[in-house]
Backbone as CSV, one residue per row, in Angstrom:
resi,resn,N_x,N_y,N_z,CA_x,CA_y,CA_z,C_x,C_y,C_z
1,UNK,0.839,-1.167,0.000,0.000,0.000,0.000,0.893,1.242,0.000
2,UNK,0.444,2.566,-0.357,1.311,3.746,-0.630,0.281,4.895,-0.627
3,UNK,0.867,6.122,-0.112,0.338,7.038,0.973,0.602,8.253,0.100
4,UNK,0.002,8.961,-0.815,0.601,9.713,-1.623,0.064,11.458,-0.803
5,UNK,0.725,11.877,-0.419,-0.281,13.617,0.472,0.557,14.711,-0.457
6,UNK,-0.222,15.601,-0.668,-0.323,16.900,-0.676,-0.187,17.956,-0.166
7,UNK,0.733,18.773,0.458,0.385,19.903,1.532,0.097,20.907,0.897
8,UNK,-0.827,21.707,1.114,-1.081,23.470,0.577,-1.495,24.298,1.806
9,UNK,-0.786,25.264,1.559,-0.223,26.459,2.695,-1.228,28.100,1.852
10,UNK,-2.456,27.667,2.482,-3.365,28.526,1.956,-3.611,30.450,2.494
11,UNK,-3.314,31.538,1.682,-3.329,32.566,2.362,-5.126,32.695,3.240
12,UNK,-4.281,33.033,4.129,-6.186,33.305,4.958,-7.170,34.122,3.833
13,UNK,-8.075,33.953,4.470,-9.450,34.844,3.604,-9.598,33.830,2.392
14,UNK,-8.836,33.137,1.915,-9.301,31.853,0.862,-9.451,30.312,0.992
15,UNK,-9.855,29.967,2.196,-9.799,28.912,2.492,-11.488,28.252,2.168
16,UNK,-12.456,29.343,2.185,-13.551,28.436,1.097,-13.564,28.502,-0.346
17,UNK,-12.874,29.531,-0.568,-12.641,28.924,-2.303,-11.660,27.715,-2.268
18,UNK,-10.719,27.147,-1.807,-9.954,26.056,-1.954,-11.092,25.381,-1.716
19,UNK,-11.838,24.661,-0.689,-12.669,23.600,-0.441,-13.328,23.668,-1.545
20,UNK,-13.959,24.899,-1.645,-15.227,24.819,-3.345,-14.220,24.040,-3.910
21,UNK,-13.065,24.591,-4.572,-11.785,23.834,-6.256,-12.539,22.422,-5.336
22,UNK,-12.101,21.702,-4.465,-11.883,20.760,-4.573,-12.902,19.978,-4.159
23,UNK,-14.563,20.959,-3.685,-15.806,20.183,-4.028,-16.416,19.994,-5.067
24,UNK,-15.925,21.089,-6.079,-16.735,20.703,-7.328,-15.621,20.112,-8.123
25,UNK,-14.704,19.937,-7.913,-13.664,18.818,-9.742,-14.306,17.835,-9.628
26,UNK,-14.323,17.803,-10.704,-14.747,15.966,-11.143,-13.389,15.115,-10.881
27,UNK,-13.904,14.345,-9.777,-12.866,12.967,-9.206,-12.745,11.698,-10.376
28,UNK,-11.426,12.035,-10.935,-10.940,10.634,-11.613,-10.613,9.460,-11.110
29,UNK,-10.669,9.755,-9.795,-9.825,8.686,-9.253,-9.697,7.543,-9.625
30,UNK,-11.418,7.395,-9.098,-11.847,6.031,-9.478,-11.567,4.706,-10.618
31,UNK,-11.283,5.821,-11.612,-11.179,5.531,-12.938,-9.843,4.705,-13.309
32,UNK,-8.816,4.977,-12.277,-8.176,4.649,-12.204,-7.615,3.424,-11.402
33,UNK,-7.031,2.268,-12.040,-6.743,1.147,-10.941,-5.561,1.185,-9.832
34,UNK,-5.990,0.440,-8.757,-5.160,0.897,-8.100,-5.252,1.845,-6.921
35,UNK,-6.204,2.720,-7.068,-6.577,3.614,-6.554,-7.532,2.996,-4.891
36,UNK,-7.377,3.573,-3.732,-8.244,2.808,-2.638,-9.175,4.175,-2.289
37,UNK,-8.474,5.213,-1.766,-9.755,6.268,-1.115,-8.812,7.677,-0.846
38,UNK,-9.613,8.685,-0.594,-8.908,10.221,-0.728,-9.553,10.604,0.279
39,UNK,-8.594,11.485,0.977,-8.864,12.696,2.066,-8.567,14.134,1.707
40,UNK,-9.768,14.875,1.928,-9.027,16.206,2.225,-8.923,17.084,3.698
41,UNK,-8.199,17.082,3.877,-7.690,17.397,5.278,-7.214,18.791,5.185
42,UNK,-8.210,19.770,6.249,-7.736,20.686,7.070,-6.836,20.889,8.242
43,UNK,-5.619,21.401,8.323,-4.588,21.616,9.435,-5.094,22.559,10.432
44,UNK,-4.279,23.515,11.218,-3.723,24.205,11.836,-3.744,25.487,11.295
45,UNK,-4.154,26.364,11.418,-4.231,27.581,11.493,-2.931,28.392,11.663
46,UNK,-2.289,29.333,11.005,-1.098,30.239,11.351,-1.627,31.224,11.310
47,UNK,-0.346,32.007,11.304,-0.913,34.091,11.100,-0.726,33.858,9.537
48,UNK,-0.239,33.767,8.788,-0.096,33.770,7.550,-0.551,32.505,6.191
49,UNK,-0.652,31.358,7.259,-1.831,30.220,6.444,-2.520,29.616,7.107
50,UNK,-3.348,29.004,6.053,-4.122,27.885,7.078,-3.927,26.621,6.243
51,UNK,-3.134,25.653,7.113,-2.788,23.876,5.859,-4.037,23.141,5.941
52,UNK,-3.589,22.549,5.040,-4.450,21.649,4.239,-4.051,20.665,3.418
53,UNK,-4.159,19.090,3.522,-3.319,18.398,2.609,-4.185,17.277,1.869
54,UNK,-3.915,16.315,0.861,-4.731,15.949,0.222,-4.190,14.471,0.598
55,UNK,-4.584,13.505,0.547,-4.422,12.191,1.050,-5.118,10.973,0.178
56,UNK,-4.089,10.229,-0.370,-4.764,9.138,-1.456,-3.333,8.052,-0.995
57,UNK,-4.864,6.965,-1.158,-4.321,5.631,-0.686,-4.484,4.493,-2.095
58,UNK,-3.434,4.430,-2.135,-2.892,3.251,-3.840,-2.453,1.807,-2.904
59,UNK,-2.725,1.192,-3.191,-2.540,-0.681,-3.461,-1.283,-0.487,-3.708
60,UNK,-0.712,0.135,-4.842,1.263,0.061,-4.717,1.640,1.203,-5.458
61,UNK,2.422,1.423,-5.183,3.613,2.986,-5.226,3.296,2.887,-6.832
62,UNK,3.414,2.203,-7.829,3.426,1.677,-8.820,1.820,2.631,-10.039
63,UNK,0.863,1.881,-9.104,-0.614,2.454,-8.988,-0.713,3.913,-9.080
64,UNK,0.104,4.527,-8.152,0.081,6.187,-7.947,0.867,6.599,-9.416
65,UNK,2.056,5.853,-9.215,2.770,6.776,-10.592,2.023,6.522,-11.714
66,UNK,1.384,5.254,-12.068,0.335,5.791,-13.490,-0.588,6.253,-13.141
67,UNK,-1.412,6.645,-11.730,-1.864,7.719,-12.004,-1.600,9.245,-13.220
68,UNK,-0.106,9.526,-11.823,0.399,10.295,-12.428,0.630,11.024,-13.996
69,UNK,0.540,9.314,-14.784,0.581,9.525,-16.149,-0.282,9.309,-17.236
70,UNK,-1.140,9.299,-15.997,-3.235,9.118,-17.401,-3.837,9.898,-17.839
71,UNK,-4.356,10.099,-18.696,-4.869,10.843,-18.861,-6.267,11.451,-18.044
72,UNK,-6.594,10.373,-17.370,-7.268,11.479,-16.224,-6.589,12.126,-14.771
73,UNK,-5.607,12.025,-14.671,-4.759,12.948,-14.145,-4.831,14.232,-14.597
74,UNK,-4.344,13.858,-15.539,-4.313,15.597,-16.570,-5.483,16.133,-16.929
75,UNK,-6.704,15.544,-17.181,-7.677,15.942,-16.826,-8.237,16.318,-15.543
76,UNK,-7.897,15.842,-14.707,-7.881,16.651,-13.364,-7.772,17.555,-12.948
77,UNK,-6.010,17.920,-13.804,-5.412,18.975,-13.136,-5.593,20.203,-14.375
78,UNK,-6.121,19.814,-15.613,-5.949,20.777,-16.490,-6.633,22.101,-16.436
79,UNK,-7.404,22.666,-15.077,-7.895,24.007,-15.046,-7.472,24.789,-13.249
80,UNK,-5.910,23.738,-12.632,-5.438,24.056,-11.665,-4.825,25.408,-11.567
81,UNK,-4.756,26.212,-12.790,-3.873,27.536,-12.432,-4.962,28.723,-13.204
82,UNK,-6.597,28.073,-12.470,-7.156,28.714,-12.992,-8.321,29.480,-11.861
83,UNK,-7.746,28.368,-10.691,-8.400,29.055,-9.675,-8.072,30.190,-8.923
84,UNK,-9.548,30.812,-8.001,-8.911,31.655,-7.180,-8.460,31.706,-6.201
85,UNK,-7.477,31.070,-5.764,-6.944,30.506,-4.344,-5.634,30.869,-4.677
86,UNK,-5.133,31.641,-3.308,-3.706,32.866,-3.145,-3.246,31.605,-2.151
87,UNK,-1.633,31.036,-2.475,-1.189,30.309,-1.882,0.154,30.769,-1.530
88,UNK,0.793,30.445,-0.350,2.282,30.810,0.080,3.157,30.265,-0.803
89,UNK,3.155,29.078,-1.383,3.902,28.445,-2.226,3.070,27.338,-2.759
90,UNK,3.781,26.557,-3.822,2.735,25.686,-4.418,2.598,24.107,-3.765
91,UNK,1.925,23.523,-4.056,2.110,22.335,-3.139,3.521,21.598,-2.639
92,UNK,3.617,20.840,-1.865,4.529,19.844,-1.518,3.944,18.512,-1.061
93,UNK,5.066,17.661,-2.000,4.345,16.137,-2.428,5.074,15.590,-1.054
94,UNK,4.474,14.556,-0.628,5.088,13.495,0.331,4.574,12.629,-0.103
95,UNK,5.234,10.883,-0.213,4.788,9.789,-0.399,5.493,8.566,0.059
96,UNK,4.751,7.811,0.839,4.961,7.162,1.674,4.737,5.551,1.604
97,UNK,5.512,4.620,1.830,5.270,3.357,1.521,4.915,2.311,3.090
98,UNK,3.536,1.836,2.518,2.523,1.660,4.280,3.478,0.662,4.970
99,UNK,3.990,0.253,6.240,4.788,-0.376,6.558,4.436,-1.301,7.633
100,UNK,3.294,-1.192,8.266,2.011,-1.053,9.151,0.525,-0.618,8.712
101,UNK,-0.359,-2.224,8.845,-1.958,-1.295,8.795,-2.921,-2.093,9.476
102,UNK,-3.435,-1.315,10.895,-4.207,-1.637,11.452,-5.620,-1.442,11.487
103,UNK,-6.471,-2.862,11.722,-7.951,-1.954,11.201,-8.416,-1.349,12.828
104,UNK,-9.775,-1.268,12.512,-10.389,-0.418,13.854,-10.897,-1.249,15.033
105,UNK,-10.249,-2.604,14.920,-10.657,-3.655,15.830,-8.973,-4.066,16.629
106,UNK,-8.027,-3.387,15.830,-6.909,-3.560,16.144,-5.962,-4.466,15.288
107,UNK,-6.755,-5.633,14.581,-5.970,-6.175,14.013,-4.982,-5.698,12.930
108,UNK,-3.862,-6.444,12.672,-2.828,-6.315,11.856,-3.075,-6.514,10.591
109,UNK,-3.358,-5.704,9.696,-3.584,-6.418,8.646,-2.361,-6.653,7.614
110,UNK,-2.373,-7.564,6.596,-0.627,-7.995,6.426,-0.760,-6.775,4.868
111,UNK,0.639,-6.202,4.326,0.923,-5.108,3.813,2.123,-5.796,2.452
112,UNK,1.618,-5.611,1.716,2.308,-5.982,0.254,3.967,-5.151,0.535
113,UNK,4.760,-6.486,0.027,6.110,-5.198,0.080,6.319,-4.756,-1.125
């Protein structure tokens, strides 16, 4: 399994236009194999942002990178520098390979290497 996040470092006063971008796109995800489930996650509050990161869970590291290279990716992203959302800088990728996964009963569940 593989942990692909997003961070965005949003200027205050735009933090419901970001949620709108990312309630109304049309989600490819699905479309894609490989693909398990997405978060969007609100942080912490600063004087100068408020974070926010995006969270998608792939079956294997493998899965994410053709994401990366489908064409519904790029359909995804093809009207991203079109919104109105004032950001400190542009995203930062983290991605992570699951090493540990427990369900909500506690058990271990076993993790592809």
């Amino acid at each position: 399994m593989y942990i692909a996040m997003n961070r965005f470092r949003v200027v205050p006063g735009y933090e419901e236009a970001f949620e709108a971008v990312w309630r109304e796109r049309e989600g490819r995800l699905k479309e894609v194999p490989g693909y398990l489930e997405f978060h969007l996650l609100k942080g912490p509050k600063a004087d100068d942002h408020t974070l926010y990161a995006t969270h998608t869970v792939w079956a294997t590291q493998e899965s994410f990178k053709a994401w990366t290279h489908s064409e519904q990716f790029r359909a995804a992203h093809a009207r991203a520098g079109e919104t109105p959302v004032k950001y400190l800088s542009g995203p930062h990728f983290e991605g992570f390979q699951v090493i540990q996964h427990e369900d909500a009963n506690g058990n271990r569940l076993p993790v592809a290497a």
